[in-house]
C-alpha positions, -999 to 999 in steps of 0.1 A, spaced: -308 95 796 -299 71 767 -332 60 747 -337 26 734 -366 32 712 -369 63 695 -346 85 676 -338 115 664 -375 113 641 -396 88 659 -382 46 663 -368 36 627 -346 5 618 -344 -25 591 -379 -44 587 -386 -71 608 -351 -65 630 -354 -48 663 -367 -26 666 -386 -25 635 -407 -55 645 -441 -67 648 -438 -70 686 -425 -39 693 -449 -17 670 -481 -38 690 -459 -25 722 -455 10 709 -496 9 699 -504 -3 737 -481 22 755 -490 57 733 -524 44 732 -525 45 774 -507 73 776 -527 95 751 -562 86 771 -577 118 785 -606 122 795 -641 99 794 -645 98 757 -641 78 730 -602 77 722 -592 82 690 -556 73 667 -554 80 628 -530 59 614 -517 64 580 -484 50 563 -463 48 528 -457 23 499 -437 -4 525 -441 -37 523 -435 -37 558 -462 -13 562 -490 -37 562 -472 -55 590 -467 -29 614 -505 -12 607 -520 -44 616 -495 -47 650 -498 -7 660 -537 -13 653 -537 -47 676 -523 -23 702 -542 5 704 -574 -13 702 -560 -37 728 -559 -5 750 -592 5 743 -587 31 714 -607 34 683 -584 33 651 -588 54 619 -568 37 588 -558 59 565 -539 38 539 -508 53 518 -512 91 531 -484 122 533 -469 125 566 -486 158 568 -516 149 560 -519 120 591 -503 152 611 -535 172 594 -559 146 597 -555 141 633 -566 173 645 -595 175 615 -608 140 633 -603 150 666 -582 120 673 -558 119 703 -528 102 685 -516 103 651 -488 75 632 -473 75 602 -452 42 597 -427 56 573 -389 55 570 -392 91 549 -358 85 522 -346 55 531 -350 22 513 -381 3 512 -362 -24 538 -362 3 564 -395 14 584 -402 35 607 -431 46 634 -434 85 638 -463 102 665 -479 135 663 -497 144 691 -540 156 688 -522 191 674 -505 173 648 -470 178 664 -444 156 666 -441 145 703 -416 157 729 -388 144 740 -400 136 776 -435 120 760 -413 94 738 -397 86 773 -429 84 790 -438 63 764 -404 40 767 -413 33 799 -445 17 789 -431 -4 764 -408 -21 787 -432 -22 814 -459 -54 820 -487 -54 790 -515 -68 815 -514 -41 828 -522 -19 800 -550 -39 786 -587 -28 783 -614 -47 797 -636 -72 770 -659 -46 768 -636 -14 763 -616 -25 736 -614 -2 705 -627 -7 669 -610 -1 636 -624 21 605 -611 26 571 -614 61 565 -626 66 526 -628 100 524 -593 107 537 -574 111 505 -603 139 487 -601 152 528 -562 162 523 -564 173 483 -589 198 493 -569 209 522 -538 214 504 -557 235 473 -571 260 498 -536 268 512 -536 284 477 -547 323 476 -582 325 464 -591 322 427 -555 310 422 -553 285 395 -523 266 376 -538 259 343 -513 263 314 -485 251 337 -467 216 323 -456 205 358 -439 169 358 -440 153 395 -418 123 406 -438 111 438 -407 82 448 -433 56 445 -443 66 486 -472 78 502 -483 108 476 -482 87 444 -520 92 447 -528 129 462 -501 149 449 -510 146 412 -545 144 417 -545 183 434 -523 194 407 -546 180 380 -579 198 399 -559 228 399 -560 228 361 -520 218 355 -510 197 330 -497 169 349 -468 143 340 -463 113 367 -431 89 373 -429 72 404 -466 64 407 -465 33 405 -457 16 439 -447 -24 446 -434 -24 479 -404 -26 473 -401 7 448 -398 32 472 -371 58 468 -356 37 444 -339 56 417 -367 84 425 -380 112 444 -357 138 463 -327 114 472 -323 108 428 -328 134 407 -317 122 376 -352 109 360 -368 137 372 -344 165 355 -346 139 321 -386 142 318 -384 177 327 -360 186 296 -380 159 276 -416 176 277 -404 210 281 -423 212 313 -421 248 334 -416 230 368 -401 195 381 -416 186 415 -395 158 437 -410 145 467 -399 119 488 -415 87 505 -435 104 527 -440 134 507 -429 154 540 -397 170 515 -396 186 484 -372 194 457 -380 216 429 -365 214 395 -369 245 370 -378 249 335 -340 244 323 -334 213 345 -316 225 376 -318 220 411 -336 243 434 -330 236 470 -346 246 503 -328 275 513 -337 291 477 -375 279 482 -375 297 518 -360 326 505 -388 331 478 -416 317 502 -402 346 530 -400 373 505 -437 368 492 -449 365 524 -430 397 534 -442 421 507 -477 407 513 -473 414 548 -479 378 561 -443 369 575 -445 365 608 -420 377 635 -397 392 611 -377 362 598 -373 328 591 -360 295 609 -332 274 594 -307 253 607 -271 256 613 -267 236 573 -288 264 554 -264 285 534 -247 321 544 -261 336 513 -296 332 526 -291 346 557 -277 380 538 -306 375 511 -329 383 541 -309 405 555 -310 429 529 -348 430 535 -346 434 573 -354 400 577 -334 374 605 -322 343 599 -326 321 632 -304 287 632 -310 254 649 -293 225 654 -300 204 622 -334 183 623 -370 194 614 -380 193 657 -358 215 667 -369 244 636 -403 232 648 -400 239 684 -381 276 677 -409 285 656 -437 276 680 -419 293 705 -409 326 690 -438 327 669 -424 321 635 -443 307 604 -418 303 577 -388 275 586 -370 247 570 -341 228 559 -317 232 530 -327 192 518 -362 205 514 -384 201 545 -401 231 547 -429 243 574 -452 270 567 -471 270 600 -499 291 584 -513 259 569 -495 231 586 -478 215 620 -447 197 600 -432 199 567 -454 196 534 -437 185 504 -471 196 484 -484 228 501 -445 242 497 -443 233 459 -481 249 458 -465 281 470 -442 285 449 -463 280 418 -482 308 430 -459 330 428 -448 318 394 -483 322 387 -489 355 400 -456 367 387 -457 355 346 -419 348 355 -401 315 347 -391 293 378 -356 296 373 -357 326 375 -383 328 407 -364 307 423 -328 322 415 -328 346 446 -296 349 459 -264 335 448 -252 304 475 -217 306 487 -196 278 482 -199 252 509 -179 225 515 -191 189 537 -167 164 547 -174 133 571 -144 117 594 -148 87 606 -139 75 642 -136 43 665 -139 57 700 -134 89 724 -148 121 716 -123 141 686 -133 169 690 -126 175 727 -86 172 712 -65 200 720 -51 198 682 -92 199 668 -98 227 689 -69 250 678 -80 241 641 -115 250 648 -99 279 661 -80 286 638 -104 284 611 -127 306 625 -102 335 623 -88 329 590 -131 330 575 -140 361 598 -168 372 590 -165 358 551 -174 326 562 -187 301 588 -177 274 602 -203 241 613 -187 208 633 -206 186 648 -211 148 655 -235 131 636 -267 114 657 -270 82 638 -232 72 631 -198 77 646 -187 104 624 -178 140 627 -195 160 601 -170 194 594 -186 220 572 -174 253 555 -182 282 536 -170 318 525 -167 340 497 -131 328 493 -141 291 483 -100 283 482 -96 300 520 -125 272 527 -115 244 514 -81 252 532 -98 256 563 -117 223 562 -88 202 551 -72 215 584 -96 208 607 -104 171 586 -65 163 590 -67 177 632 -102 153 635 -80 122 622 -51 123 640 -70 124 670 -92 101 663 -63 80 655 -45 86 684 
């Protein structure tokens, strides 16, 4: 069933155009708000957000909603993603909302639920939830005397810092450490440095200073650049990147290079391994996270389980199979140990223990396996579905047997665009390339046809 609402990450769109509106966020607030009522208590919903301008906006609207329903409201203010997803189990709420468009631009929004766990919802929930929103709001609406009340929550910021310093192992400090952190002017400009200070780092800030309309702009995870300059400037041992709502991470090491998720899961998964913590034998990735990884981990007896590519979906395998290391290659990592969705923070914290605990440099910490070359191209198309072509499918085919085992192949449609994303890698990077082209040239004709 086609969904009008939400997406593949909660309801997102352009401020102030649908569905990014005022009306729509007060709808959201009333349906969630009826459908998360259980019970004869007080109903709670802990709303947090990042740097937006159209983040005051759509608090005030989701908070008219839920207390139109009858539900008390918790206000965070500027707050990680995971640390709403934290918060809402620590404060026994019912609901938690991070209004949040993650990388994007500071024009786009978005509205993203976690149920009293702190999980993301289902997909039948955020249909449930649909339903409401179309439905009649009299009907949803609390009597005079039931309607909800809305509290500022102080404490929530010192609440999350302490959090994330205990997922540290005990005694575990960082002093000595130079670490420069590039917060993308979003919703950890505040908390990140500040736990990384109490831990006794030395700590250099950029993108700290938030406007509105800062956000991600020429900062945090999506742009490097200013990030790998202050690291080379002050000699720092560590560059962390996080984006808007500090839900991703990107590390940069002492000599200014790029450390991606599928080298921080692999160091994070070894640790835990030797230490006997890894659970159920592997880790989660999704069908985007490199082939070297998955041999890295082999060589240890470990298993590399793929999903399709989205943080839910790594989520959901883990919870099911019992899994608490997973992740994504652009950095959203979830250590379940410690926390119900990714954690920009907690991830970098584990890796500077083990730089810590280790006396080694981060490059070379974080230098443990060697990725195979990996080749992305995106095809455009009008109409019909490519890839259901006769001529795609005997490239695909085709492709396949020419890599063996040497390589992999990944093609799929995108979920937010009409493209077909075609991806490659082997040990033989021209055989790749080769490969790709192919199947890029078979995806255009048809499309074209």
């Amino acid at each position: 069933m086609s969904r009008r609402y939400f997406g593949t990450d909660g309801i997102r769109g352009l401020a102030n155009r649908h569905p990014m509106t005022s009306e729509v966020a007060l709808k959201v607030g009333m349906a969630a708000g009826k459908i998360f009522q259980n019970g004869a208590h007080r109903h709670r919903v802990v709303i947090g957000k990042d740097t937006r301008l159209s983040g005051y906006m759509l608090e005030a609207a989701l908070m008219s909603g839920f207390t139109a329903v009858g539900m008390d409201v918790f206000l965070l203010g500027p707050m990680p993603a995971p640390a709403v997803a934290m918060l809402t189990r620590s404060l026994r709420a019912d609901l938690g909302v991070m209004i949040s468009a993650s990388h994007n631009p500071y024009a786009d929004n978005g509205i993203k639920l976690f149920d009293p766990d702190g999980y993301k919802l289902s997909d039948e929930t955020e249909s449930r939830i649909e339903e409401l929103i179309d439905a009649d709001p009299i009907e949803l609406l609390a009597g005079p005397d039931a309607i909800g009340h809305a509290t500022r929550i102080e404490s929530a910021q010192e609440r999350y810092i302490e959090f994330a310093k205990r997922t540290l192992p005990k005694n575990l400090r960082l002093d000595g450490l130079r670490i420069v952190i590039d917060c993308a002017n979003g919703a950890g400009y505040k908390v990140a440095p500040e736990a990384l200070w109490e831990l006794g780092a030395e700590v250099i800030k950029i993108g700290i200073d938030p406007n509105g309309r800062n956000i991600n702009h020429k900062c945090g995870t999506t742009a490097l650049d200013a990030l790998i300059e202050k690291v080379r400037e002050v000699r720092a041992d560590i560059g962390i990147a996080l984006d808007g709502d500090a839900d991703r991470v990107v590390i940069i090491n002492e000599q200014g290079e790029i450390v991606d998720g599928d080298q921080l899961m692999a160091v994070i998964a070894e640790t835990w391994h030797r230490r006997g913590k890894l659970a159920a034998g592997g880790v989660v990735a999704t069908v985007m996270s490199n082939l070297g990884l998955e041999r890295y981990l082999k060589s240890f007896g470990l298993t590399l389980t793929r999903t399709p590519v989205g943080d839910r979906y790594v989520v959901e395998h883990m919870r099911k199979h019992g899994y608490n290391v997973g992740g994504e290659q652009s950095g959203h990592i979830v250590l379940s140990d410690f926390v119900t969705t990714g954690d920009g923070l907690v991830t970098a914290l584990q890796i500077l223990a083990v730089v810590v605990s280790t006396g080694k440099p981060v490059s070379e910490v974080t230098n443990r396996f060697v990725p195979l070359p990996q080749i992305l191209r995106n095809v455009r198309y009008a109409n019909g579905q490519p890839l259901e072509d006769a001529r795609v499918v005997r490239a695909i085919d085709s492709g396949k047997a020419k890599l063996g085992q040497a390589g992999r192949l990944v093609i799929r449609p995108s979920g937010t665009e009409p493209v077909i994303r075609v991806m490659g890698e082997g040990d033989d990077e021209g055989l790749v390339s080769s490969v790709v082209g192919d199947i890029v040239d078979a995806v255009r004709a048809a499309a074209a046809a």
